[in-house]
C-alpha positions, -999 to +999 in steps of 0.1 A: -124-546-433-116-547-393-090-543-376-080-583-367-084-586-407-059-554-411-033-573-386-039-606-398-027-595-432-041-627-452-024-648-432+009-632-442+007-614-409+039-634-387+061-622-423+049-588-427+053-578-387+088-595-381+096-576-414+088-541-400+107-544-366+138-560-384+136-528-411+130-503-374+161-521-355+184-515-381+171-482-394+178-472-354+211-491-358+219-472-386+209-438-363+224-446-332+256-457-346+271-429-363+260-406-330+281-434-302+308-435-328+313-396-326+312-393-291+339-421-283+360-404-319+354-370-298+361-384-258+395-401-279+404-372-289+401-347-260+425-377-237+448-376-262+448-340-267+453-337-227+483-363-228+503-339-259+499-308-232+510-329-203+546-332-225 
């Protein structure tokens, strides 16, 4: 086995490729998500906290 026989997967190799970068963008999706969410949760937070000490 080479390695243009290795990519080429049988001929299956167009399925199997766009198959691993659609499973790596959303398994990053599901990383990066949660991490923005809790710094825009945590930058809500601290403005709202400064308007209550404004009053």
């Amino acid at each position: 086995m080479n390695w243009q026989e290795f990519f080429a997967m049988g001929g299956y190799a167009f399925y199997v490729w766009v198959s691993y970068v659609i499973t790596f963008i959303v398994m990053l999706f599901i990383v990066i998500s949660p991490i923005i969410q809790r710094k825009q949760f945590l930058r809500q937070q601290a403005l709202r906290l400064k308007r209550q000490e404004k009053t």
